[in-house]
N, CA, C and O of each residue as an XYZ file, in Angstrom:
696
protein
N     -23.610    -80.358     -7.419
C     -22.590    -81.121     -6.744
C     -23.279    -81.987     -5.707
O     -24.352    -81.728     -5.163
N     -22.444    -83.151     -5.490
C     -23.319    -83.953     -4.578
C     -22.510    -83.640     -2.875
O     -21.505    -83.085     -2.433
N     -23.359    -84.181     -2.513
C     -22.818    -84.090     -0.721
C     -21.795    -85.332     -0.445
O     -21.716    -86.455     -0.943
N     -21.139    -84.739      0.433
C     -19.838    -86.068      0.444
C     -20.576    -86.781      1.017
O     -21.473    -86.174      1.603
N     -20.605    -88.731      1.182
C     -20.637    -89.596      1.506
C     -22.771    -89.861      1.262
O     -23.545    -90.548      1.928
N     -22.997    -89.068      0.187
C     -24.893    -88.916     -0.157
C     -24.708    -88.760     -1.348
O     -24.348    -87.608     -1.592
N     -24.798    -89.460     -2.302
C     -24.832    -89.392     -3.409
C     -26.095    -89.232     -4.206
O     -26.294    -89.020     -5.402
N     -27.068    -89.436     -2.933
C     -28.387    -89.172     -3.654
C     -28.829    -87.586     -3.330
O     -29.987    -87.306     -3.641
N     -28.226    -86.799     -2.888
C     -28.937    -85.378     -2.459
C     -27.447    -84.414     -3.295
O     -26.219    -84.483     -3.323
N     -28.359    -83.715     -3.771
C     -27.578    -82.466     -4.711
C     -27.609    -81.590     -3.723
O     -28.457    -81.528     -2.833
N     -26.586    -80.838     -3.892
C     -26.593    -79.088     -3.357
C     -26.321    -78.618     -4.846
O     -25.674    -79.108     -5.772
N     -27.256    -77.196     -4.663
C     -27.248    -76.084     -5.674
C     -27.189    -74.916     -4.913
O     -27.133    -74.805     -3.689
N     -27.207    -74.038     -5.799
C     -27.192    -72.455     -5.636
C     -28.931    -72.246     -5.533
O     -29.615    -72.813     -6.384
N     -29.427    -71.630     -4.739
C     -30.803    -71.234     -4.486
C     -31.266    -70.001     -5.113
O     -30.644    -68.955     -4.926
N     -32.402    -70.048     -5.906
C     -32.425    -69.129     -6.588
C     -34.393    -68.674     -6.183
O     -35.214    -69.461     -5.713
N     -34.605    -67.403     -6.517
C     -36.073    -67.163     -6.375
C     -37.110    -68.373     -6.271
O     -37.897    -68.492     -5.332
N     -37.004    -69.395     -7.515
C     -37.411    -70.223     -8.160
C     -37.871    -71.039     -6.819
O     -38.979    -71.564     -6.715
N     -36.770    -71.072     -5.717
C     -36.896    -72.239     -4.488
C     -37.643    -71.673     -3.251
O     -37.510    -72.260     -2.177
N     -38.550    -70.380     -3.356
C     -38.796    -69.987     -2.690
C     -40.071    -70.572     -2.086
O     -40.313    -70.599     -0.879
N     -40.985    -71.111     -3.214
C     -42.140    -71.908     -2.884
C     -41.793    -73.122     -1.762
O     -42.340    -73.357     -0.684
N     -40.666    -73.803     -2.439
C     -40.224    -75.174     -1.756
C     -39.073    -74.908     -0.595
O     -38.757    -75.865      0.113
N     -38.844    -74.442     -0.520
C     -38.379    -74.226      0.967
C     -39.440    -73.507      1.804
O     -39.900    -74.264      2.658
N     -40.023    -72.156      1.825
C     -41.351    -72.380      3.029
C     -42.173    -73.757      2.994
O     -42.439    -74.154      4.129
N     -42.636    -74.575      1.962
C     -42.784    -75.758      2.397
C     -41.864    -76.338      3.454
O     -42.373    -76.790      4.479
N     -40.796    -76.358      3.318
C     -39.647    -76.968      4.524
C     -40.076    -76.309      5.835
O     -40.429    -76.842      6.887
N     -39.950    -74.912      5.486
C     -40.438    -74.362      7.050
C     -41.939    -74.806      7.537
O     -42.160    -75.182      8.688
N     -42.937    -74.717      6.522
C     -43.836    -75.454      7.225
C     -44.132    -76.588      7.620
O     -45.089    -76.857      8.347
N     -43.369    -77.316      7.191
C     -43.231    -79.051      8.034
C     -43.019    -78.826      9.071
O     -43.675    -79.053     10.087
N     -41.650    -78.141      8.853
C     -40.666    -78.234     10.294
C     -41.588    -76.980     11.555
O     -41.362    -76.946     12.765
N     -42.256    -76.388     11.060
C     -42.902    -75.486     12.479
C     -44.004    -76.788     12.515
O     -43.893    -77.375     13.591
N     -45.064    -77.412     11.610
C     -46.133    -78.201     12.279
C     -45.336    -79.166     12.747
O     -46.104    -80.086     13.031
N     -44.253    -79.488     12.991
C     -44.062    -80.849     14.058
C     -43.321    -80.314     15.145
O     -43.050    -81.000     16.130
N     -42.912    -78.902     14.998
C     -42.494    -77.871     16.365
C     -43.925    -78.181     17.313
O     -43.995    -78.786     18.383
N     -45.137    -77.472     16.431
C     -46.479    -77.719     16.879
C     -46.831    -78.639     17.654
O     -47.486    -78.435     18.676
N     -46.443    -79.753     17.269
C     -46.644    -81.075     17.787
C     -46.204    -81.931     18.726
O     -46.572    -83.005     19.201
N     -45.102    -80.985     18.902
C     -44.159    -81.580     20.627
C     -44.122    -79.955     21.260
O     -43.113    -79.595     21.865
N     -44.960    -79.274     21.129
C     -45.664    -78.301     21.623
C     -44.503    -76.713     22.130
O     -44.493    -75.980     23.120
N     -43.504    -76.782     20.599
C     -42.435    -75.830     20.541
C     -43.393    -74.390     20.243
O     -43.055    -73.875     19.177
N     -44.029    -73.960     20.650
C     -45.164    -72.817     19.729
C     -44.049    -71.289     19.718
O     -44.274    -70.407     18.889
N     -42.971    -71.165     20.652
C     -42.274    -69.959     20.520
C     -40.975    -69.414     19.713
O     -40.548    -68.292     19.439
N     -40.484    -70.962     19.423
C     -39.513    -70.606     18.140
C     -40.118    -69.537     17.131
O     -39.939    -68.338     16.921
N     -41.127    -70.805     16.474
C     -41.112    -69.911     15.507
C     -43.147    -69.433     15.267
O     -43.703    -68.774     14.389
N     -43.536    -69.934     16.133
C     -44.925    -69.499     16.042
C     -45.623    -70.855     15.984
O     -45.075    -71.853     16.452
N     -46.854    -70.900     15.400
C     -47.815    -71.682     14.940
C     -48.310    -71.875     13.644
O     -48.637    -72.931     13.102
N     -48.334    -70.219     13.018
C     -48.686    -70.577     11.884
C     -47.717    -71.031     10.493
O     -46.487    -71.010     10.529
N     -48.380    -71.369      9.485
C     -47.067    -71.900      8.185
C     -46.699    -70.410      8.345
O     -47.275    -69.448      8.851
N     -45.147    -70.645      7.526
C     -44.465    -69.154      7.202
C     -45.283    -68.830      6.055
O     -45.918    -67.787      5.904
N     -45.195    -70.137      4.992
C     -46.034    -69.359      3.643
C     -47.320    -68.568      3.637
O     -47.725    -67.749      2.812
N     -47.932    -69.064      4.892
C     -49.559    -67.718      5.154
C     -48.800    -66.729      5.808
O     -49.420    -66.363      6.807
N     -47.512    -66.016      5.656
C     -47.253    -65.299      6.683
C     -46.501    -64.287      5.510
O     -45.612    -64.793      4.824
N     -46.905    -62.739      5.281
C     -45.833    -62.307      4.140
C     -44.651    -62.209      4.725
O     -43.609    -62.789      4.418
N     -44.921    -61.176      5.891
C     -43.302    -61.407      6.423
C     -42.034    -62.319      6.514
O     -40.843    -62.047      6.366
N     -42.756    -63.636      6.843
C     -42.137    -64.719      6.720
C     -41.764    -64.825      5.299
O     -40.568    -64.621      5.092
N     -42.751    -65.192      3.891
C     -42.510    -65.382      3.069
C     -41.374    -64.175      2.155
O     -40.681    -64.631      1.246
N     -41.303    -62.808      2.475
C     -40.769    -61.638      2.076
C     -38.599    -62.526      2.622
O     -37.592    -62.579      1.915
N     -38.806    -62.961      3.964
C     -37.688    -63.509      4.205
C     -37.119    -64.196      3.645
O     -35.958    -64.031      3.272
N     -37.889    -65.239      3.436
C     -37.448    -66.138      2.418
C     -37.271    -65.971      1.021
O     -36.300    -66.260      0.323
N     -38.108    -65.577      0.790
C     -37.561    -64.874     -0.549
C     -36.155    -63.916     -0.748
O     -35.561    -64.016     -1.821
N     -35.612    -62.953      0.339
C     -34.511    -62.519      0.404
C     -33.473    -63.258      0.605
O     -32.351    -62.894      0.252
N     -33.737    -64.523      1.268
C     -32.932    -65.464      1.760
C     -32.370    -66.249      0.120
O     -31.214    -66.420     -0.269
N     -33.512    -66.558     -0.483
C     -32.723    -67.504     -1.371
C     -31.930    -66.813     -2.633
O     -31.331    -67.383     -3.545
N     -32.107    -65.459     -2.412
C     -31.726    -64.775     -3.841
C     -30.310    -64.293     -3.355
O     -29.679    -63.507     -4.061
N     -29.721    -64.817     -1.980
C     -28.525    -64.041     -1.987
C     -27.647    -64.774     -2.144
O     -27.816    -65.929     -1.752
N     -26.303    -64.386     -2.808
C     -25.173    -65.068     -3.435
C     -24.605    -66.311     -2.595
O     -23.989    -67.170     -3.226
N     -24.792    -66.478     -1.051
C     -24.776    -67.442     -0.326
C     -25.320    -68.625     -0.057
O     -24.853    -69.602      0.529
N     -27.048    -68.307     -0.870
C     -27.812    -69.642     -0.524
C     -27.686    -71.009     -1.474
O     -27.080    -71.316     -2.500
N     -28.308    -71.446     -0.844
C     -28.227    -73.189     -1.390
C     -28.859    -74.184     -0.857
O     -28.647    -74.524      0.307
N     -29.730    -74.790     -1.650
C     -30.589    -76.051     -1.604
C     -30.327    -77.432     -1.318
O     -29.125    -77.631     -1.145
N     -30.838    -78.155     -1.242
C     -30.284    -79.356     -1.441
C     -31.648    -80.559     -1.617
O     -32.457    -80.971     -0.785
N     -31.485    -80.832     -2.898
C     -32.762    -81.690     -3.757
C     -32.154    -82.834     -3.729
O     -30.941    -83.003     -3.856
N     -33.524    -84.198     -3.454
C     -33.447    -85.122     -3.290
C     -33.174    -85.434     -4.987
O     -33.110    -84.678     -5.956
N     -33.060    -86.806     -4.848
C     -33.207    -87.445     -6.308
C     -34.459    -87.110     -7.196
O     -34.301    -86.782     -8.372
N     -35.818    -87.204     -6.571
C     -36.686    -86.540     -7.368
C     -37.547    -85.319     -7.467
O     -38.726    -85.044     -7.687
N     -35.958    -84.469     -7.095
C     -36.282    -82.732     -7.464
C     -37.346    -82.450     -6.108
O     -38.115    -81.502     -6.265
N     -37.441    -83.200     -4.801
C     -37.968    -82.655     -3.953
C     -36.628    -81.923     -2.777
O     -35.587    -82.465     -2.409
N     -37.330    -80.115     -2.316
C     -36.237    -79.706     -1.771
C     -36.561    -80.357     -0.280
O     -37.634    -80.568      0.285
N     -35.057    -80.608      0.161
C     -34.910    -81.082      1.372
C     -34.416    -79.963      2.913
O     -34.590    -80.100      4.124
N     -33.759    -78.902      2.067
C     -32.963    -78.205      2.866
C     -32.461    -77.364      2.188
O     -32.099    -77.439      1.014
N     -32.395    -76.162      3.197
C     -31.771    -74.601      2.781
C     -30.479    -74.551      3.829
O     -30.178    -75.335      4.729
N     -29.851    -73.369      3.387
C     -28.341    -72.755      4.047
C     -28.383    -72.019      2.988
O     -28.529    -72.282      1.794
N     -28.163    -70.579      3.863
C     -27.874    -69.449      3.673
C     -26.432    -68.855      4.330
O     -26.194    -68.908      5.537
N     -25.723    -68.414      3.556
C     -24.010    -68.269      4.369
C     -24.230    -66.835      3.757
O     -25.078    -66.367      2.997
N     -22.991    -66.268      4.474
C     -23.187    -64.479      4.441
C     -22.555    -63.738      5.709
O     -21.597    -64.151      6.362
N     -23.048    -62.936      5.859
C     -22.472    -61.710      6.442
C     -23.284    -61.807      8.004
O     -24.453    -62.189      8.050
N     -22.788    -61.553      8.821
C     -23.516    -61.827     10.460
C     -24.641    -60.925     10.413
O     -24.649    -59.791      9.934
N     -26.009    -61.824     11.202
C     -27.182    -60.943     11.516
C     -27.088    -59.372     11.558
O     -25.944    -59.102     11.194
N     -27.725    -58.302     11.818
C     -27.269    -56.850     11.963
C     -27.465    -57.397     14.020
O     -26.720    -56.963     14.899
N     -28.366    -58.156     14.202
C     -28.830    -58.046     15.777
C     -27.834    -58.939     17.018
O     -28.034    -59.414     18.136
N     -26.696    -58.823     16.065
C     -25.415    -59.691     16.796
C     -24.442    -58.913     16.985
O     -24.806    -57.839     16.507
N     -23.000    -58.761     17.562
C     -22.273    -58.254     17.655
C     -21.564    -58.684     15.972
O     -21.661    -59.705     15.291
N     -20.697    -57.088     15.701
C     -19.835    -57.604     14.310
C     -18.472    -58.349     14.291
O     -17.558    -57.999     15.037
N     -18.375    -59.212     13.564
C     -17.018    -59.900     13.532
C     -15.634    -59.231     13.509
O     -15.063    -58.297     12.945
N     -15.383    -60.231     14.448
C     -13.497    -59.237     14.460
C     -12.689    -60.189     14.088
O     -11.498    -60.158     14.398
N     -13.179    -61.086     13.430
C     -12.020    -61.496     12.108
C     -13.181    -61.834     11.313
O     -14.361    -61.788     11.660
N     -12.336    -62.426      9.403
C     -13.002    -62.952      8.382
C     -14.025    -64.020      9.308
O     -13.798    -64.589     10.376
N     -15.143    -64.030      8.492
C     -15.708    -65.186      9.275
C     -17.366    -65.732      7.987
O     -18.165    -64.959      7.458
N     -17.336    -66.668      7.927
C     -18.881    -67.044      7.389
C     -19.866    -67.001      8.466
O     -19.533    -67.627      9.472
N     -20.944    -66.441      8.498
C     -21.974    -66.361      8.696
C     -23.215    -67.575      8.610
O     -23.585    -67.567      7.436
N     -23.877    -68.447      9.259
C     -25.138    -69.554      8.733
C     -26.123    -68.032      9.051
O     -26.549    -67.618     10.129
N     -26.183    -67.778      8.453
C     -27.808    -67.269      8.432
C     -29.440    -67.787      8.362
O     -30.570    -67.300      8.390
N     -28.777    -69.094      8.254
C     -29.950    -69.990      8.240
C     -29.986    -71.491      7.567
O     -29.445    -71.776      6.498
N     -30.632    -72.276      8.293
C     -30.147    -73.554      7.998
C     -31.416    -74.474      8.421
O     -31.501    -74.482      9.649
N     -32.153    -75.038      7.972
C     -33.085    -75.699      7.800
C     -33.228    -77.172      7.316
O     -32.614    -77.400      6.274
N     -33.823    -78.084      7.787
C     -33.699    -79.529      7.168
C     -34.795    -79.670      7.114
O     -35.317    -79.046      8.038
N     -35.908    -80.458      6.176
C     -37.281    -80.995      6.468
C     -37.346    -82.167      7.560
O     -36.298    -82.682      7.950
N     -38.288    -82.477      7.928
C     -38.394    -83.421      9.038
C     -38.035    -85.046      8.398
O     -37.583    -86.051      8.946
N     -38.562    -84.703      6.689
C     -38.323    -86.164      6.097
C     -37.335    -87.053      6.488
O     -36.197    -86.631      6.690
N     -37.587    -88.122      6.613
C     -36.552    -88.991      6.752
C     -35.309    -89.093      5.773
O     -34.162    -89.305      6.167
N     -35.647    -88.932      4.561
C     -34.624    -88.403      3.803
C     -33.516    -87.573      4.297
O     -32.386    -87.482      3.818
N     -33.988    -87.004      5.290
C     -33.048    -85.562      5.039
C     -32.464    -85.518      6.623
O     -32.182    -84.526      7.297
N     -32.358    -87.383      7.082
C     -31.814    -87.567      8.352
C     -30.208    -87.318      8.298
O     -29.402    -87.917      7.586
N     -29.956    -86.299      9.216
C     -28.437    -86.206      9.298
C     -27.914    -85.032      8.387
O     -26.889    -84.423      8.696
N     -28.752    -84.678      7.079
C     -28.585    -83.153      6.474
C     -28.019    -82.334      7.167
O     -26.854    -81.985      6.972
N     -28.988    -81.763      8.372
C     -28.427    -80.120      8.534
C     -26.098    -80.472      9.140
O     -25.353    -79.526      8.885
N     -25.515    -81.631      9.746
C     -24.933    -81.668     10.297
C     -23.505    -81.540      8.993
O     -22.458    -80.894      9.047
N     -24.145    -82.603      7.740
C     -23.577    -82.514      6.593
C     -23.510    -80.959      5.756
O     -22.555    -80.603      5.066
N     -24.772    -80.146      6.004
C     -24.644    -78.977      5.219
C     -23.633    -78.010      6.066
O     -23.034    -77.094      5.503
N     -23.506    -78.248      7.287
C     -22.817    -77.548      8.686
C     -21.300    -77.621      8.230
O     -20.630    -76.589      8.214
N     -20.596    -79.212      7.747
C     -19.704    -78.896      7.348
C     -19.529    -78.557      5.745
O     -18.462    -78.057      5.389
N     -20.337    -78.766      4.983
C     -20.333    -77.690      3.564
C     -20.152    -76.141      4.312
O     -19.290    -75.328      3.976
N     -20.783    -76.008      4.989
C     -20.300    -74.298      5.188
C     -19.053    -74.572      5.665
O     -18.606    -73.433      5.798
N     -18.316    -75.209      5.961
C     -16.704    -75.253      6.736
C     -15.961    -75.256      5.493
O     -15.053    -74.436      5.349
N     -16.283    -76.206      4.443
C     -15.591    -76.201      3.083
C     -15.864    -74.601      2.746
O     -14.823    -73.946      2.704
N     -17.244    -73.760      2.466
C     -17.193    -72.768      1.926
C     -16.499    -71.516      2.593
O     -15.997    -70.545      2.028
N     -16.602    -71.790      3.944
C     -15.543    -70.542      5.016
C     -13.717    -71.059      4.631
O     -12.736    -70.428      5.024
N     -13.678    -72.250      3.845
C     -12.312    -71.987      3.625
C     -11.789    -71.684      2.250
O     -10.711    -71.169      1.952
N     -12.692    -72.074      1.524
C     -12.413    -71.361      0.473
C     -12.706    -70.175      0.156
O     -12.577    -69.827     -1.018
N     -13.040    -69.527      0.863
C     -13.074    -67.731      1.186
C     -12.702    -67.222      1.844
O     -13.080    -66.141      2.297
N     -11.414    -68.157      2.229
C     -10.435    -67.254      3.269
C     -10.492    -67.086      4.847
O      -9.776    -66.385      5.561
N     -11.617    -67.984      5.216
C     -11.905    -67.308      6.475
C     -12.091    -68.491      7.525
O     -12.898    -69.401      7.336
N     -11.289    -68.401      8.625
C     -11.277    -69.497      9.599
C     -12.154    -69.606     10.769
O     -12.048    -70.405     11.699
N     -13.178    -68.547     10.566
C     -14.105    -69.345     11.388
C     -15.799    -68.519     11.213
O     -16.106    -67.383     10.851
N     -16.563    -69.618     11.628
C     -17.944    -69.459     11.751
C     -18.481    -69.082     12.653
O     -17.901    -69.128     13.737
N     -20.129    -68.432     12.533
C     -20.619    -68.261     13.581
C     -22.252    -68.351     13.149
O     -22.606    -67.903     12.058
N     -23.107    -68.890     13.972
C     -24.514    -69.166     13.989
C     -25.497    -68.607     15.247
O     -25.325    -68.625     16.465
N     -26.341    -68.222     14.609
C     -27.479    -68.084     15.743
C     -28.300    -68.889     15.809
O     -28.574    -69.491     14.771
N     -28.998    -69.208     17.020
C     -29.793    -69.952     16.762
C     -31.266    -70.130     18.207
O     -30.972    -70.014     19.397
N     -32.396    -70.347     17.840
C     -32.874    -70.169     19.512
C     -32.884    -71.216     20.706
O     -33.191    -72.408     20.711
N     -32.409    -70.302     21.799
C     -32.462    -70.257     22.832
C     -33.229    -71.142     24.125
O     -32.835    -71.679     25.160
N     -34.452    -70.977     23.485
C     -35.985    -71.343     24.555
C     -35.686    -72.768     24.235
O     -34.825    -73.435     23.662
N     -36.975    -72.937     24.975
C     -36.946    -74.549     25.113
C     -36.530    -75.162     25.885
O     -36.389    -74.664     27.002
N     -36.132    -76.570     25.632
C     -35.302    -77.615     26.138
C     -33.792    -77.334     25.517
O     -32.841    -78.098     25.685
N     -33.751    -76.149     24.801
C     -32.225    -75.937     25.018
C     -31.333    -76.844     23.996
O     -30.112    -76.870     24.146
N     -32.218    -77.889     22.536
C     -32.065    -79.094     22.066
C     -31.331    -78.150     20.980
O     -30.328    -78.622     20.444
N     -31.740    -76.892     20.626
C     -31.336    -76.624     19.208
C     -29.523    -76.126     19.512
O     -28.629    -76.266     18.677
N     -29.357    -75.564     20.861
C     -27.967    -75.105     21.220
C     -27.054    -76.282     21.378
O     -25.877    -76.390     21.032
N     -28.049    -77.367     22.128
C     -27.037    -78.784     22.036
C     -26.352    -79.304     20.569
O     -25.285    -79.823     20.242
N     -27.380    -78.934     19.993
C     -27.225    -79.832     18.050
C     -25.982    -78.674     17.986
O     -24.960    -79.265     18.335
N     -25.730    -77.523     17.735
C     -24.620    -76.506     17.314
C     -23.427    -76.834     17.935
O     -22.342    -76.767     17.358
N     -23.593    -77.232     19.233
C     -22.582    -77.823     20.046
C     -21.394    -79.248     19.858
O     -20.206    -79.414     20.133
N     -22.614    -80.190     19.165
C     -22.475    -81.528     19.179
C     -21.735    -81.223     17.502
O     -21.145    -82.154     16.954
N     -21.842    -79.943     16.853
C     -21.378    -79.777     15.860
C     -19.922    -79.052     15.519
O     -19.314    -79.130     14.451
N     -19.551    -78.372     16.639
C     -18.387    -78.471     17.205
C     -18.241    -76.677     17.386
O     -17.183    -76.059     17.268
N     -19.575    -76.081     17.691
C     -19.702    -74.648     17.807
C     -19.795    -74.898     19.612
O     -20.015    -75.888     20.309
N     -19.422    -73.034     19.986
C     -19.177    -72.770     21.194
C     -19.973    -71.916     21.369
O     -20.167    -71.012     20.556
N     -20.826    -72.093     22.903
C     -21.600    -70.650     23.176
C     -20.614    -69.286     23.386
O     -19.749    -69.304     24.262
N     -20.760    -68.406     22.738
C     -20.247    -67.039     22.705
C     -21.234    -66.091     23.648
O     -20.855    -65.872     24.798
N     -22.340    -65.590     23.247
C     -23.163    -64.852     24.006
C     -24.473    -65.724     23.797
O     -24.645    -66.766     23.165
N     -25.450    -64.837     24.643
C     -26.812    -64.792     24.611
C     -27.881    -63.555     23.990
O     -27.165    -62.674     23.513
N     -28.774    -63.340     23.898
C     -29.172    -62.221     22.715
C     -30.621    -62.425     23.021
O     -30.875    -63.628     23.087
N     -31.845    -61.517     23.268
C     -33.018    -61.467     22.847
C     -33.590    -60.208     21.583
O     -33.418    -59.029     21.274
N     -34.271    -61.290     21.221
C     -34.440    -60.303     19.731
C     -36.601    -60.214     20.046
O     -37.370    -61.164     19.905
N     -36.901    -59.064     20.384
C     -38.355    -59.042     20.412
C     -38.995    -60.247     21.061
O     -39.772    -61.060     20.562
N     -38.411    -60.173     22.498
C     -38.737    -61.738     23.192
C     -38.774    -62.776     22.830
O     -39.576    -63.662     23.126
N     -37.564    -62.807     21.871
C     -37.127    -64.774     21.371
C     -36.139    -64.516     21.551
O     -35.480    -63.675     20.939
N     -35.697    -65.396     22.721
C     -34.467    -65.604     23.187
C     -33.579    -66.354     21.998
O     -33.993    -67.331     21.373
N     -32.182    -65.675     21.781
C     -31.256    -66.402     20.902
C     -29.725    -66.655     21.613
O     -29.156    -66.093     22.548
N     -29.304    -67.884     20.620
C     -27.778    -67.704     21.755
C     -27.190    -67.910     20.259
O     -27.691    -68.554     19.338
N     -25.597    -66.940     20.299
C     -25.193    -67.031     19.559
C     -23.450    -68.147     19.691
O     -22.961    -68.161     20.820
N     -22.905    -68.724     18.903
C     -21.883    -69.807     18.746
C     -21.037    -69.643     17.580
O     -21.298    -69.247     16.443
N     -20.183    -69.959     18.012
C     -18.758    -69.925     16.917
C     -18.052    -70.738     17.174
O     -17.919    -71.168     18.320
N     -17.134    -71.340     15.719
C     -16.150    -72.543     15.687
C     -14.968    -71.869     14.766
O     -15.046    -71.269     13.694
N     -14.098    -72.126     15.408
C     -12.605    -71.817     14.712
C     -12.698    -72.549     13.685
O     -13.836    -73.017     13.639
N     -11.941    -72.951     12.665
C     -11.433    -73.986     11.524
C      -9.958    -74.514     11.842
O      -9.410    -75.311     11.080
């Protein structure tokens, strides 16, 4: 299926298969973290030299929630993972979708993605019944990644440290 108003970027269902090409995504996106000198999100090194990292991702794309999104020539641009809330969050007290994860490559291609896949999860929280979302996301920094969730029409709910990475967690009604 294509993305509303992008006719050149597919969303699919994510399968094992995308596991190579999405840690590629994560490793773009941590070396240009690197490069405006973010080193505590998510580290320094690629996820793909990392098993842990890579063991994630791999769980990530095999679950009934995930989904890709390939350019015109079969390069992946972006992951979203929807599902069930972190275990390291408080549990939901109503129906609710879950982002478990949401990723864009830095490509220029894939300018404006994560905000478009943000509301694909709004289409998929309503066709499963459930009126509202919630995301984690970190904390540190300049505070840029809580603004983007914001500017997306999520609310700070709490704050959360998980093994000294600060996280704040956000939710949006439907």
């Amino acid at each position: 299926m294509s993305i509303q108003g992008v006719e050149a970027w597919v969303i699919r269902r994510a399968s094992a298969a995308d596991v190579p090409a999405v840690l590629q995504v994560f490793d773009g996106v941590i070396a240009w973290f690197v490069s405006r000198g973010n080193t505590a999100q998510w580290g320094t090194e690629p996820w793909s030299a990392l098993p842990r990292r890579v063991d994630q991702v791999t769980q990530a794309c095999v679950l009934p929630g995930a989904w890709v999104v390939e350019a015109p020539d079969g390069l992946i641009l972006a992951a979203l993972v929807l599902g069930e809330s972190m275990p390291y969050v408080p549990a939901a007290c109503q129906p609710e979708v879950y982002v478990r994860l949401l990723i864009a490559a830095r490509d220029v291609r894939a300018r404006g993605l994560g905000r478009r896949l943000l509301a694909f999860a709004d289409d998929q929280a309503r066709a499963a019944g459930a009126r509202r979302l919630r995301v984690d996301c970190y904390a540190g920094g300049t505070g840029e990644l809580v603004r983007f969730y914001e500017a997306c029409g999520y609310q700070r709910l709490s704050t959360f440290e998980l093994e000294g990475w600060p996280g704040q967690l956000l939710g949006r009604n439907l």
